[in-house]
N, C-alpha and C positions, 0 to 999 in steps of 0.2 A: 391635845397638843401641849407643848411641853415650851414657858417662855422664861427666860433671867432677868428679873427686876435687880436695879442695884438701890439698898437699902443704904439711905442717905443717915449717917452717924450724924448729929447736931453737934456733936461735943469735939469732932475732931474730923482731922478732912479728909480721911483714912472713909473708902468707898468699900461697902465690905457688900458681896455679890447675896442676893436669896434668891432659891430655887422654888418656883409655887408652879404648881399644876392650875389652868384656868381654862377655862373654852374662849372661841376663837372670837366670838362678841364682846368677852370680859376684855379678854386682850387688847383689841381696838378700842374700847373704852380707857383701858386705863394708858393707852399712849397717847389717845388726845387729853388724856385729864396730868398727863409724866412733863412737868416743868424742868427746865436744861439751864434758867439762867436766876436761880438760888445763888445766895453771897458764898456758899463753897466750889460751885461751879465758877465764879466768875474769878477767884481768886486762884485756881488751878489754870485757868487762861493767860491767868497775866504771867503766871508761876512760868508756864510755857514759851508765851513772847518773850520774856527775860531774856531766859536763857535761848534763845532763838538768835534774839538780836546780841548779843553777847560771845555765841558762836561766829556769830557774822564778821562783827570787831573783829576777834581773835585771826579770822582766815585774810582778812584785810591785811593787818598790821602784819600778819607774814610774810604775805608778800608783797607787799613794800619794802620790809626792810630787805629781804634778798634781792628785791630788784636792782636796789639802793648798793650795795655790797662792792667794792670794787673789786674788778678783776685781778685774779689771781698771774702777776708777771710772767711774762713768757715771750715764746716766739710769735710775733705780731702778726694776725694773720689778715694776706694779701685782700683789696678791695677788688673787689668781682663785678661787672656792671651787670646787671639781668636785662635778657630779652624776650620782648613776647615770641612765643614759639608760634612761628608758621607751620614749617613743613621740616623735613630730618635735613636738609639744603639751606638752613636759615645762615650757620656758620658762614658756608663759599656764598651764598647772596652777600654775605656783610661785608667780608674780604676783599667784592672784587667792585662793592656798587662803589658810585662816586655823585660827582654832584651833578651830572644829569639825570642819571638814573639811580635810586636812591634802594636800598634791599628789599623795601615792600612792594615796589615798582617791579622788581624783577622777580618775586614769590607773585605778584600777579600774573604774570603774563606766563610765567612758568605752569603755574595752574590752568588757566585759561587753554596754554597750549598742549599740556601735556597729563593734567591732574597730576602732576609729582612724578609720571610715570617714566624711567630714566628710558625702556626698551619701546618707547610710543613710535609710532611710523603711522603717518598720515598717507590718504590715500593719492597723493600730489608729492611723495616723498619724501619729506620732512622726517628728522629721525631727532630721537633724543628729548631728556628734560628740555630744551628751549625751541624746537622742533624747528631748526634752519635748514634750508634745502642745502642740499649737496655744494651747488657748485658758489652759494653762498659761501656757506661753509667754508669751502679751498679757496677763496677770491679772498676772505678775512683772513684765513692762516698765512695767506702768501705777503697781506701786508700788514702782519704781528711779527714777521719774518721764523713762523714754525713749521716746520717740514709737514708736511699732512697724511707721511707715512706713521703719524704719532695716532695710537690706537685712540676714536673717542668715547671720551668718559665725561662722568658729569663738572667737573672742574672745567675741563676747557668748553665744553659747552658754552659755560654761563661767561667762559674770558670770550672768546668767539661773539658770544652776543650782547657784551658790552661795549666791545669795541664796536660791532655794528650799528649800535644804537649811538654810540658816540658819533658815527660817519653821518647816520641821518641827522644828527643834531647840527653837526654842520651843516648838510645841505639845507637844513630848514633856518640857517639862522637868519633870516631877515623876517623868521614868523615873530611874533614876541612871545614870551617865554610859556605865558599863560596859555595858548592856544597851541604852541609846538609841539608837546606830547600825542596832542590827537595826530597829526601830520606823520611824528615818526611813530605809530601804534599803525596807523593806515599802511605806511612804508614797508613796518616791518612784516604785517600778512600778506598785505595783497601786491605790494613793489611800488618805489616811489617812483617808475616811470606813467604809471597809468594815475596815481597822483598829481603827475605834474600836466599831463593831459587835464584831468579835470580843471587845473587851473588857468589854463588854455583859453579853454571854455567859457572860464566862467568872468575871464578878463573881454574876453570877444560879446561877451551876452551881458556886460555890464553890472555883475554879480559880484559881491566881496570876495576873491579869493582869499583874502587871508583870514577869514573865518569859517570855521568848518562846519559851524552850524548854517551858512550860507554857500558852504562847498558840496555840503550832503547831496541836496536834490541835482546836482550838475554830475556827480560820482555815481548815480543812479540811473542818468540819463545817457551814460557811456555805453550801456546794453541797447541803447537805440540806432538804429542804423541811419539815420540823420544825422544824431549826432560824428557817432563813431567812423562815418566814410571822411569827414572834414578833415582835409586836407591839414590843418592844424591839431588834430589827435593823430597821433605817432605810431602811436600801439595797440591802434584797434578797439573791438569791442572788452568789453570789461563789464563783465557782473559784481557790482560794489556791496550786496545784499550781505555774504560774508563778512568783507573787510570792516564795515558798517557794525557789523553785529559786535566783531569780536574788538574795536574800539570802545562801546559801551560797557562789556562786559568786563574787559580787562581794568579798565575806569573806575568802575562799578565797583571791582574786589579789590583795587590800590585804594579807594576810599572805606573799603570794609574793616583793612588791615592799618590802615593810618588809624583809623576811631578807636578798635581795639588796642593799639599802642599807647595811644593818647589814654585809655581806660586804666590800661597795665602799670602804665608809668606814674599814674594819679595814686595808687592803691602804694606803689612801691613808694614813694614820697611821703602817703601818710603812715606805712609800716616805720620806715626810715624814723620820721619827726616820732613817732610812739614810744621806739627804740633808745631815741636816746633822751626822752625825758627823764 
């Protein structure tokens, strides 16, 4: 077996290679007995870090001083706000939300009811990204004052369902503000008459109606034919199992999509302050 010792010069720091033929015991002998840290080894280290940290310097102070550089004159170009990307819909969310319902609020319940899907049809006939029923749908268009021979598409979809959601926010105004989302989330799946039944209920049985964590189990007990024959429910039986669900859910992802704004918007803040140190 054939190994390369490097033959250490004393006189100079110049490492000059010998080639020796040895057996494979000599070999392991002489690498435990082959010293690495001689005053020529240690002085080709430092030889190294030198110029190591030296390079370092070098790449530093370049870019600094380009970063430092003032711009070159010109056409000033426009400030652009960034937004965290939901869905290809985030633009007409942002267009049409306002201050009840806010673009993330309505990228949830768009998902919730449709995954983003513009052609969805539910089996209760709900059609489109915000899945409004029909004769919702032409009951809003008629008080937007829009013809509803207007072919639909995802823009008026989401005008359609903010104006909706605007009406329930009327009708719930005497909730406060904090709890009136669930009320028009409930409204808008399952109908704010079997809503207002539960509250019915839940005024007659002594129950908070204006809390919907105290509404739930009276919105559950609407599928009971005790309950639901009372002369004081309007609208019959009602299975709340759905509307319940897709209140949580919808909740659930406008809290999803708020965190991740608040995340996007902290990062874009410190790119920002980096930017113009």
């Amino acid at each position: 077996m054939q190994f390369i010792f490097w033959k250490i010069d004393n006189n100079a720091v110049n490492l000059q290679p010998e080639r020796t033929l040895v057996s494979p015991d000599d070999a392991t002998f002489a690498m435990t007995e082959t010293k690495y840290n001689g005053p020529e080894m240690n002085a080709r280290k430092l030889t190294v870090l030198l110029l190591t940290a030296a390079l370092i310097l070098i790449l530093f102070l370049t870019r600094t001083r380009s970063g430092n550089q003032p711009e070159e004159p010109g056409e000033e170009i426009p400030f652009q706000e960034q937004f965290l990307y939901i869905s290809p819909f985030d633009s007409i969310f942002r267009l049409y939300a306002d201050s009840v319902c806010d673009w993330k609020m309505l990228a949830a319940i768009a998902y919730v009811e449709s995954k983003f899907d513009t052609a969805a049809h539910s089996y209760r006939g709900a059609q489109g990204l915000m899945q409004i029923m029909p004769a919702t749908y032409r009951h809003t268009l008629a008080k937007m004052g829009v013809p509803d021979t207007m072919a639909q598409n995802v823009e008026l979809d989401v005008m359609v369902a903010v104006h909706y959601i605007g009406e329930l926010n009327s009708l719930f105004s005497f909730i406060n503000e904090k709890e009136r989302m669930n009320y028009i989330l409930g409204s808008y799946n399952g109908g704010s008459n079997h809503i207002f039944d539960a509250m019915r209920i839940a005024r007659k049985q002594g129950v908070n109606r204006y809390s919907w964590s105290c509404l739930t189990p009276v919105l559950v007990s609407l599928s009971s034919s005790e309950v639901y024959t009372d002369s004081i429910c309007r609208y019959g039986c009602f299975d709340a199992t759905e509307t319940l669900n897709y209140v949580r859910r919808v909740t659930r992802k406008y809290n999803e999509y708020k965190s991740q704004d608040l995340l996007f918007r902290a990062f874009e803040k410190l790119a920002d302050n980096n930017k113009n140190k």
